[in-house]
C-alpha positions as CSV (number, residue, x, y, z in Angstrom):
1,X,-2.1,40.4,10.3
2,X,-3.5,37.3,10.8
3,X,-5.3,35.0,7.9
4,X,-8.9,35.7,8.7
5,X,-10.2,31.9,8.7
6,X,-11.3,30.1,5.4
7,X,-9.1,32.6,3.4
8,X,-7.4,30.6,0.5
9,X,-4.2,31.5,-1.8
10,X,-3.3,29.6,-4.5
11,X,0.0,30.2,-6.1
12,X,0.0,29.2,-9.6
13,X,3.4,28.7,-11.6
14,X,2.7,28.9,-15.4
15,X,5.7,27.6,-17.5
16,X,7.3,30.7,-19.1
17,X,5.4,33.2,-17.2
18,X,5.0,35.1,-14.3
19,X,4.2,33.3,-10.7
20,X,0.5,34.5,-10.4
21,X,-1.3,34.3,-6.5
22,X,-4.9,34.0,-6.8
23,X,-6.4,35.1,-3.6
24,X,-10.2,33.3,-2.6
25,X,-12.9,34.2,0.2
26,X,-12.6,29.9,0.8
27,X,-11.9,27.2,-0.2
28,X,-13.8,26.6,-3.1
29,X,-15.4,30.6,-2.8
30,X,-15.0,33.2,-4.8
31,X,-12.1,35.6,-6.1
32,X,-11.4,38.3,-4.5
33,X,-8.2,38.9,-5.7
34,X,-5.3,38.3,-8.3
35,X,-1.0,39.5,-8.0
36,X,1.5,38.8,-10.4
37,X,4.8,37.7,-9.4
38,X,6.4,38.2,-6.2
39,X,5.6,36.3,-3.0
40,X,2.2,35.6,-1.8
41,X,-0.3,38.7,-0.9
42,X,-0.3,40.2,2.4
43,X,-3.2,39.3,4.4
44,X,-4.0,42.8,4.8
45,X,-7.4,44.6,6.3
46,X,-8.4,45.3,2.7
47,X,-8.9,41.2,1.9
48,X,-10.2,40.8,4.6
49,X,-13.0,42.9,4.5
50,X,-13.2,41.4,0.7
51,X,-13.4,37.6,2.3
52,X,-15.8,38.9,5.2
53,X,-18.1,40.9,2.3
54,X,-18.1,37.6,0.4
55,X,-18.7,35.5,3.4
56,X,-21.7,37.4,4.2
57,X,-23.9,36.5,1.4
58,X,-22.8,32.6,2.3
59,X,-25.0,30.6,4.1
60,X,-23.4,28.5,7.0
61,X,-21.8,24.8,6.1
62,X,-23.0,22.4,8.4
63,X,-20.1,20.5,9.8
64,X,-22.0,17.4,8.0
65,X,-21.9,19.0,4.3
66,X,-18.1,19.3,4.7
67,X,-15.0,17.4,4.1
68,X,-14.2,16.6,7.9
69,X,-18.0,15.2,8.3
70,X,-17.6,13.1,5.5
71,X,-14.8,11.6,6.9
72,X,-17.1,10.9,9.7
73,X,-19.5,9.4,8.1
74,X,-17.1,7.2,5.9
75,X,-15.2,5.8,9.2
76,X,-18.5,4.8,10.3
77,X,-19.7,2.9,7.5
78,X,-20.1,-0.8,7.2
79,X,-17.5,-0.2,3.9
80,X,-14.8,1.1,6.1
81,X,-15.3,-1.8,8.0
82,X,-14.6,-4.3,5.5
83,X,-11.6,-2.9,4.7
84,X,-8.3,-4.7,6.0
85,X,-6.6,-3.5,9.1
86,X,-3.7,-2.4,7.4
87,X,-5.6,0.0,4.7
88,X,-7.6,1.4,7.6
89,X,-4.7,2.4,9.1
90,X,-2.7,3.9,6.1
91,X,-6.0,6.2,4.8
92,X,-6.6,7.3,8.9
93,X,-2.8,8.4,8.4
94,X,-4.1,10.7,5.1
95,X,-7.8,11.3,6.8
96,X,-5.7,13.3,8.9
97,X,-3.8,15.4,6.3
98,X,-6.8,15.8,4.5
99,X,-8.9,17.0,7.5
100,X,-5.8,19.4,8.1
101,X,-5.7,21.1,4.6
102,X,-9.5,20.4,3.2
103,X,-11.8,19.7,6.4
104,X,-13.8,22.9,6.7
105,X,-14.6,23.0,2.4
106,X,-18.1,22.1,1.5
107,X,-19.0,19.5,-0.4
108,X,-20.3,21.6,-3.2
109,X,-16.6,22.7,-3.9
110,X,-15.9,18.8,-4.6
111,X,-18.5,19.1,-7.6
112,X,-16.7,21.2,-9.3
113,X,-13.6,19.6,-11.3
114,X,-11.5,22.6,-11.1
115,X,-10.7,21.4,-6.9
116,X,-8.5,19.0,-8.7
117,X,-6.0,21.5,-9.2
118,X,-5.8,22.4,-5.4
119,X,-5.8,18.5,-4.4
120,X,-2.9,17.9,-7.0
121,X,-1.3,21.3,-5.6
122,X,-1.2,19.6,-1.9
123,X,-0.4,16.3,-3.3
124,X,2.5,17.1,-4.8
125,X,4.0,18.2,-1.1
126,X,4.8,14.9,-1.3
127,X,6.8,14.9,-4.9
128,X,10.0,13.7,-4.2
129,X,8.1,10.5,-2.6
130,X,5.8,9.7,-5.2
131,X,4.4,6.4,-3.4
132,X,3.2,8.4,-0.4
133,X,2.0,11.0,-3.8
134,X,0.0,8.1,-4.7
135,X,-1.2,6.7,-1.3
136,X,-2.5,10.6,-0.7
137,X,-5.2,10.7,-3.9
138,X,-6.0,6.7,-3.2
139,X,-7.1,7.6,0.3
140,X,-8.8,10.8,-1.0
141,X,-10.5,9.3,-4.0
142,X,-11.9,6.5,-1.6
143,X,-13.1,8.9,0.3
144,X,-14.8,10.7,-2.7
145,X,-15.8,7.5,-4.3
146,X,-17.5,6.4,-1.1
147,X,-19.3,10.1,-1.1
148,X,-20.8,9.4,-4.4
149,X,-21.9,6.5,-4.1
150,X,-23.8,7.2,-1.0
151,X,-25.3,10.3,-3.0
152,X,-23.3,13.1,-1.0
153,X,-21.5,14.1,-4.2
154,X,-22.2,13.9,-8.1
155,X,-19.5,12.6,-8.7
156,X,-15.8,11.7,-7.7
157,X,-13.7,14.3,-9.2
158,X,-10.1,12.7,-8.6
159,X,-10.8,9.7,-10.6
160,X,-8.7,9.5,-13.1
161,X,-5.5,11.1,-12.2
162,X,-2.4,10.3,-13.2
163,X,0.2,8.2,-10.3
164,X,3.6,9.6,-10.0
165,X,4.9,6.0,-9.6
166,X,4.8,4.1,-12.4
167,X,7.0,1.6,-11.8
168,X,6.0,-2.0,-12.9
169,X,7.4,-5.2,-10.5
170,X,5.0,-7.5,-11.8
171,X,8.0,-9.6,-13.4
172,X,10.2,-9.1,-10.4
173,X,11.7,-11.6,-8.0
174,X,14.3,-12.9,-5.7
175,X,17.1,-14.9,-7.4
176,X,19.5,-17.1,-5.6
177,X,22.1,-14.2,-4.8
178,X,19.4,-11.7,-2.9
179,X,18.6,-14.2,-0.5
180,X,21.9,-15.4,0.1
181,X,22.8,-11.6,0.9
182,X,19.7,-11.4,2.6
183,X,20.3,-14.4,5.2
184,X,24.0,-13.0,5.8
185,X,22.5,-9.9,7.4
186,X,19.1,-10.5,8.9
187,X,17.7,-12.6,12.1
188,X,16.4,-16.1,12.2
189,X,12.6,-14.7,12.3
190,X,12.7,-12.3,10.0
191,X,14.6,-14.5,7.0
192,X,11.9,-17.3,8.2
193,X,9.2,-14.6,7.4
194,X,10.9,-13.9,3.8
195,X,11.2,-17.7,3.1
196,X,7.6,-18.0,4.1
197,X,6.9,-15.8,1.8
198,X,8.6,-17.1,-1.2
199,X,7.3,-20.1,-0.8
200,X,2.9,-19.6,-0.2
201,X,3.0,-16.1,-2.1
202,X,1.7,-14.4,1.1
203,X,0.8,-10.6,0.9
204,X,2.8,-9.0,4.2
205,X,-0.3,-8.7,5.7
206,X,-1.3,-11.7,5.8
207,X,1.9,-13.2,6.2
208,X,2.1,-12.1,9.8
209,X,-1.6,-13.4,10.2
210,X,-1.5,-16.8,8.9
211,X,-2.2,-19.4,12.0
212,X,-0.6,-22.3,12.2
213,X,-4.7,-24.3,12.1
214,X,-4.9,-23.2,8.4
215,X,-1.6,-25.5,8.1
216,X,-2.7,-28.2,6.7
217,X,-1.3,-32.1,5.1
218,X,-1.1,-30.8,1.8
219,X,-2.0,-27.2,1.6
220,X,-2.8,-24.5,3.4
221,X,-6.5,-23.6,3.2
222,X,-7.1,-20.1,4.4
223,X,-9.4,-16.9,4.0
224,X,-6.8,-14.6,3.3
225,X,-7.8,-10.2,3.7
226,X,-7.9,-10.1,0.2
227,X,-10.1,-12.6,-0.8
228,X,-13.5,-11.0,0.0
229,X,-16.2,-12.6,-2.1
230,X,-13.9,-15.0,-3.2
231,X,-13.7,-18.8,-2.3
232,X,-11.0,-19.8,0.2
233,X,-7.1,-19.2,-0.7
234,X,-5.5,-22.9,-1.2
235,X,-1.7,-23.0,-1.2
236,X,-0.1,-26.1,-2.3
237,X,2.7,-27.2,0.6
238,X,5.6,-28.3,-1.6
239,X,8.4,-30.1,0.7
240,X,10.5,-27.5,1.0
241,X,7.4,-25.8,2.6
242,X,7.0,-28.4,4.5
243,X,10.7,-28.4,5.6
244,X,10.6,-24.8,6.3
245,X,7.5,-24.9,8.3
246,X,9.2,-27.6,10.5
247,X,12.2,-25.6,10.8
248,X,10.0,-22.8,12.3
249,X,8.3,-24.5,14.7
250,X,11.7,-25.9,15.9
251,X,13.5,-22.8,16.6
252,X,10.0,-21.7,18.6
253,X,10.3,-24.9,20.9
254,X,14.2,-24.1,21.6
255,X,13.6,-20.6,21.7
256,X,10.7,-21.0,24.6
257,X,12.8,-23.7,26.1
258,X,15.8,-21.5,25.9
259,X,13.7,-18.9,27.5
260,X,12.7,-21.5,30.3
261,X,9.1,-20.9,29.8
262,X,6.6,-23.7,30.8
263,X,7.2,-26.4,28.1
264,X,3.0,-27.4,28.5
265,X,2.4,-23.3,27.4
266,X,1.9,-23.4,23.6
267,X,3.7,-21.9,20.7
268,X,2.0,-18.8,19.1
269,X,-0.9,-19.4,17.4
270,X,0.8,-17.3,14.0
271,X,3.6,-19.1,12.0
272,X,6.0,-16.6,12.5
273,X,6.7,-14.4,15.3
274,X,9.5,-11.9,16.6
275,X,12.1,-12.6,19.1
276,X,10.2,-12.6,21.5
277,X,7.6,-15.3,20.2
278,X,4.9,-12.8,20.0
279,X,2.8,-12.5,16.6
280,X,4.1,-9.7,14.3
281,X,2.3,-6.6,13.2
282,X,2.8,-6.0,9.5
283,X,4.8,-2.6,10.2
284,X,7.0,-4.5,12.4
285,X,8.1,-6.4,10.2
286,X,8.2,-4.4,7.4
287,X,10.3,-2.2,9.5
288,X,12.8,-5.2,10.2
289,X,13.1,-6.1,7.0
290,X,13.7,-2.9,5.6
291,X,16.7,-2.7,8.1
292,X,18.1,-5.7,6.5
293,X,17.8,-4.9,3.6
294,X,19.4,-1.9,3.1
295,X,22.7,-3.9,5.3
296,X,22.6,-6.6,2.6
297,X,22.3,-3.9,-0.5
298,X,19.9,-5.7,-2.5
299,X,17.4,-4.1,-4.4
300,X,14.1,-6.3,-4.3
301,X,11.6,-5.8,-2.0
302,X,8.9,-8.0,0.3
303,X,6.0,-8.0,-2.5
304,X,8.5,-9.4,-5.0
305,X,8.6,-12.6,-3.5
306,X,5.3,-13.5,-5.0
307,X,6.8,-13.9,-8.3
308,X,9.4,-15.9,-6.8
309,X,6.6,-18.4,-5.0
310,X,5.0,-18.1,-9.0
311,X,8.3,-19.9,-10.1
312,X,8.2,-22.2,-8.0
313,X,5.0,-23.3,-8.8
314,X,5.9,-23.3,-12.2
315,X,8.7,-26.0,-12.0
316,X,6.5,-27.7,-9.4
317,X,3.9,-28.4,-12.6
318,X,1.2,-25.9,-11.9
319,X,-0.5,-24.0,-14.7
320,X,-0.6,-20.2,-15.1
321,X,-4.5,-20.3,-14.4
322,X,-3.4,-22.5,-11.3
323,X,-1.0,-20.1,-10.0
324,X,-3.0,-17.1,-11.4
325,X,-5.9,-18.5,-9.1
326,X,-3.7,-18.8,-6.1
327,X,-2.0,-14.9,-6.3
328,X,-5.4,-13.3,-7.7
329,X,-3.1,-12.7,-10.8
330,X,-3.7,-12.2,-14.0
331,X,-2.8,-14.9,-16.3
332,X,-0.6,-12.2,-18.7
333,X,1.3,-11.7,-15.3
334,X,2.1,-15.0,-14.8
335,X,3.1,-15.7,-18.1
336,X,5.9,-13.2,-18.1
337,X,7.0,-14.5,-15.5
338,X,7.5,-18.3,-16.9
339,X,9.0,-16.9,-19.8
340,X,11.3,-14.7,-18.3
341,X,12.8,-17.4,-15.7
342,X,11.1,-20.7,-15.8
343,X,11.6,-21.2,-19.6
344,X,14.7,-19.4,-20.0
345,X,16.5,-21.3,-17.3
346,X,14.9,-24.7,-18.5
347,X,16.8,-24.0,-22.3
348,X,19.8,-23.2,-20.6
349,X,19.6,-26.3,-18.4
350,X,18.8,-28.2,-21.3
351,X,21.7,-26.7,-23.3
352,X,24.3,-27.8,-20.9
353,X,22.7,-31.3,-20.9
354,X,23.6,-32.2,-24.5
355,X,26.7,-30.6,-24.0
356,X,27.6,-32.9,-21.4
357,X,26.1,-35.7,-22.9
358,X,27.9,-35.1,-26.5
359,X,31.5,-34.7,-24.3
360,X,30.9,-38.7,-23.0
């Protein structure tokens, strides 16, 4: 038979016990019945009639006092707006998933805490990935978040839970070896986009954004998408910047000349582009770069090269408020940082210097 529409099981596992199937009118309705062990219940004409006799003393949900409308209304507010293109894009992904699995339950049933349990229940589909875990209740609590706060809901009822990936890179950065594997496997453009990286301290995103008219003498000087309310984003150029932005902008001339393209149509107006001298998208290159670097076997990742760009800044004389200002860091961050690598590999530097001078 099929599900009559709205009808809910929930399959509960309790350690120790019994699998137990709880069986609701809807989502966020009533009981109308409980098994113990087994598979799930039959839909059979018996619940049915239960979920019908329960529906009929339920007053219609307007598609506007429902998950699905306010997803609607949250995509058309001005705060959805101001969001960055690429976190648009990555809660539209989950929008979907949640319209799929929760779009016809009132909002009522998000004001009662025990909904948790079936959010977590569908969240953990995604278990043996626990970053897409986590990117499934951030999009969801957004969501929730933005319902409160417009006065839709009393309150945001995944707030608080726990992430399944814990891991902490704040410390974490590219040493010598992972870009010399790195450069033995990937294309000109994309190790251009990882050196550009390690040296401003770029987010992806904005990496693949930054125009060449923000370049300037001595720094660049750029509203970045994650500085909202904050004062423009000023990168120092240190010369090897300054070398690798030349480099860049070199391989575009030969490239388009190479191309025999029109030598009077100018270069892109992004730093770096792809192959075919066309501005990147931040998936594109993530995807690229992901490519390489599972040829080259190392085990850093894209992000971490903001701690690298932090050590740099570091032997170039910055302070950790300095460099803390420029990453939207926290100081603590940046300390660990200088004490893991900067200060370490100063001592040992300094070490082999009066060795070398007591050998004389």
């Amino acid at each position: 038979m099929k599900m009559p529409a709205g009808l809910h099981i929930v399959t509960k596992r309790p350690k120790g016990k019994p699998v137990v199937h709880y069986v609701y009118a809807w989502r966020g309705g009533p009981q109308i019945a409980r098994k113990e062990g087994g598979t799930k219940p039959a839909v059979t004409a018996e619940l049915a009639d239960l979920a019908a006799a329960a529906r009929a003393g339920k007053p219609e949900v307007a598609f506007a006092d429902t998950i699905a409308g306010l997803i609607d209304r949250y995509t058309a507010s001005p705060e959805w707006k101001s969001l960055s293109q690429s976190t648009r894009t990555d809660y539209a992904t989950w929008h979907k998933r949640i319209d799929t699995e929760f779009g016809t339950a009132p909002l009522r049933a998000f004001a009662d805490r025990r909904i948790r349990a079936d959010v977590l229940e569908w969240r953990d589909r995604w278990a043996s990935q626990p970053r897409s875990a986590d990117a499934a209740i951030t999009a969801f609590s957004a969501l929730l978040s933005w319902g409160f706060d417009r006065g839709y809901l009393p309150a945001n009822v995944l707030l608080g839970t726990n992430r399944l990936y814990e891991a902490d890179r704040s410390d974490v950065i590219w040493e010598p070896h992972h870009f010399a594997a790195f450069r033995a496997k990937a294309t000109p453009e994309v190790i251009e986009a990882v050196e550009l990286a390690a040296a401003t301290g770029l987010r992806r995103g904005d990496l693949v954004k930054l125009p060449w008219a923000a370049v300037g003498e001595h720094a660049i000087v750029w509203k970045t998408s994650k500085s909202r309310g904050r004062t423009l984003v000023t990168i120092p150029l240190m010369p090897e910047t300054k070398a690798l932005l030349a480099r860049i902008k070199a391989r575009q001339e030969a490239a388009m000349l190479a191309r025999r393209q029109d030598k009077r149509k100018p270069l892109p107006e992004t730093v770096l582009a792809s192959s075919y001298l066309r501005p990147w998208t931040a998936t594109g290159l993530g995807s690229r770069f992901h490519d390489f670097k599972l040829e080259s076997g190392i085990d850093v990742h894209l992000h971490d090269l903001r701690g690298t760009f932090a050590t740099r800044c570091m032997i170039a004389g910055l302070t950790d408020q300095e460099i803390a200002d420029i990453l939207g860091w926290d100081t603590k961050d940046v300390a660990a940082i200088r004490s893991k690598y900067v200060d370490q590999a100063r001592v040992v530097i300094a070490i082999g210097e009066r060795i070398a001078r007591a050998s004389v």
